[in-house]
N, C-alpha and C positions, 0 to 999 in steps of 0.2 A: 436776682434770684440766686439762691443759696443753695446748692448740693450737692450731695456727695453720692458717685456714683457706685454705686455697688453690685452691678450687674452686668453681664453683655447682652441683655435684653430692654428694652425702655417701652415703656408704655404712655404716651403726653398728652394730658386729657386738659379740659378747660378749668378745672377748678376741683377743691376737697371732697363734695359731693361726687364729682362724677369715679376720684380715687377710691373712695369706699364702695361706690357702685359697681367697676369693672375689677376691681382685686376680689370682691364677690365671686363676680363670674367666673374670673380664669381660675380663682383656686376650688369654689365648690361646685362650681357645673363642671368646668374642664380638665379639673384636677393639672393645670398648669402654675404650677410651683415658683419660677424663677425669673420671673419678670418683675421690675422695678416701675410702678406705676408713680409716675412724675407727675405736679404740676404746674404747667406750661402757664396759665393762665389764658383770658378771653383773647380774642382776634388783637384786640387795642394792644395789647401785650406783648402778643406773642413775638413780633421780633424781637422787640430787648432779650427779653428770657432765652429764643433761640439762639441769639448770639456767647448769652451769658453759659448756656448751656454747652453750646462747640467748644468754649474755654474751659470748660471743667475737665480737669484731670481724669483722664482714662475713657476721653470721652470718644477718642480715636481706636477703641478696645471694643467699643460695641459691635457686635455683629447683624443684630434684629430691632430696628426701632417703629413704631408707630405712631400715628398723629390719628387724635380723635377729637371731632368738635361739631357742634351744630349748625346747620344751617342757618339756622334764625327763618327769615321773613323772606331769603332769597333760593331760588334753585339750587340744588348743590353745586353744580360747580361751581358760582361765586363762589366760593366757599374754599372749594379743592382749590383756586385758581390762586387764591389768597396765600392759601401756604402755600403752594408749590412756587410762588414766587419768592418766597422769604428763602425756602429752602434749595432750592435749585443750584445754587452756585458751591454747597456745601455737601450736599447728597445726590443718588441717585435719587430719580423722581419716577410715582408712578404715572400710566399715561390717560388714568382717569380716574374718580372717586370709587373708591373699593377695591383698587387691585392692589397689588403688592410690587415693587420694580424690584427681579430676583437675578438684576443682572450685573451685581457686582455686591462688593463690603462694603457696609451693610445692606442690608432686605432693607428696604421702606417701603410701608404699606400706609396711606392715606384712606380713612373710614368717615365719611359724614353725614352724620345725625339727621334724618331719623334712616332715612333707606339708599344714601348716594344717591337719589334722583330729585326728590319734592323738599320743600321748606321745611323747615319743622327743626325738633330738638329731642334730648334724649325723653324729654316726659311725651311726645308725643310715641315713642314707640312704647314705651311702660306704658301708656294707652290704651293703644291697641291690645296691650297684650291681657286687657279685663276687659274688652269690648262686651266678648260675651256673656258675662256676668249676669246675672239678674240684678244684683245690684248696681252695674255700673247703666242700667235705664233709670235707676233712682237718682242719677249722679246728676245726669246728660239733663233730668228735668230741675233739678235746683240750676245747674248754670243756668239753663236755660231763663227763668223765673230769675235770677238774677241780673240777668241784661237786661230782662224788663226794666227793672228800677235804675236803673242807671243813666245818669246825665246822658243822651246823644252824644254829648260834646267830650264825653270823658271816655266813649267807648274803647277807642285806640289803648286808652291806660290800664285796659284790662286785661289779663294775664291768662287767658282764659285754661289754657293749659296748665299751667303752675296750679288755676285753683280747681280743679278738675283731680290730678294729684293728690291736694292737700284733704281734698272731699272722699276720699279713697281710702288715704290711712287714716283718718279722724274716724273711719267708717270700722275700723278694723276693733275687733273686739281681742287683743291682747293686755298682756297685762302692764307693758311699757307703749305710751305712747312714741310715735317716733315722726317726725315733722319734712325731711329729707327723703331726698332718693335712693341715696346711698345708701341709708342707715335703715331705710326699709327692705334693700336688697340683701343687709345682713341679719334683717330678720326675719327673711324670706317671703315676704310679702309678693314678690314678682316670681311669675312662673316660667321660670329660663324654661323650661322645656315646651314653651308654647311657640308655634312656628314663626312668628314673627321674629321672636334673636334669632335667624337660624342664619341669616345676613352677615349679623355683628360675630357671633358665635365660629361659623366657616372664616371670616374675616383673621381672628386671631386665631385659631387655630393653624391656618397657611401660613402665619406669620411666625407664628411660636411653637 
């Protein structure tokens, strides 16, 4: 992994999408300006890139870093427990998913998808956060009517979330389509102000 660090704030998310999704949020909901949103890439990854990452020049100059990443199909702490072991011998750690450890240089504040406690990922809180929607009961009945048709045997290979998502912004009557999470969070498409970021939201804001 290649970069150059330009910050004493870090922000280390899983992948491109989830970079355009949270530099969304810190600059136009939080008006948080000066954080350097990394990426670290998935679990499979993320040691090499952590390591690659300690080596980068000025990386001993940070004072505020975070780690953001999904649960997947397990509880959160798998998850917290995952990086807190990659990172433990290099950082302060914190002492469970969502806090922050503010007891030395740098902060390290561990955040995971969708709420620190249940499975899930960032599209299931972008979810929740059109639950209410009238259109999102038009959504909930296409998956639905789609598992129908679906091999038994192929159910597992279903994404159900991703296409829950993608049935959302296809749904959207603008004038650029946009396919990503990210790229819909810079088109405003999610409503930071609905109580469900208020998690992730407090999370960098104590952090940054």
């Amino acid at each position: 992994m290649a970069i150059t660090i330009e910050s004493t704030k870090l922000l280390a998310v899983e992948g491109k999408d989830e970079c355009n999704f949270f530099d969304t949020l810190l600059k136009k909901n939080l008006s948080i300006n000066d954080v350097q949103i990394i990426n670290i890439g998935g679990i499979d990854k993320f040691p090499m890139s952590f390591d690659a990452l300690c080596n980068t020049e000025g990386f001993y100059k940070i004072n505020r870093i975070g780690f953001i990443r999904d649960a997947e199909l397990n509880p959160a702490k798998s998850a917290f427990d995952s990086i807190k072991g990659v990172i433990i011998n290099k950082l302060p750690t914190p002492t469970k998913a969502g806090d922050i450890n503010k007891s030395n240089n740098p902060w390290v504040g561990i955040f995971i998808m969708p709420d620190n406690s249940n499975a899930g990922t960032l599209e299931h809180l972008c979810i929740d956060s059109i639950k209410l929607l009238p259109l999102n009961y038009c959504i909930e009945n296409y998956i639905k009517c789609i598992k129908k048709h679906h091999d038994p045997t192929e159910q597992t290979k279903f994404k159900e979330n991703k296409a829950h998502v993608l049935s959302y912004l296809a749904s959207q009557c603008k004038s650029k389509f946009v396919n990503t999470l990210g790229l819909a969070a810079q088109q405003g498409y999610w409503n930071f102000n609905n109580t469900c970021f208020e998690n992730i939201k407090n999370f960098l804001k104590n952090l940054f």
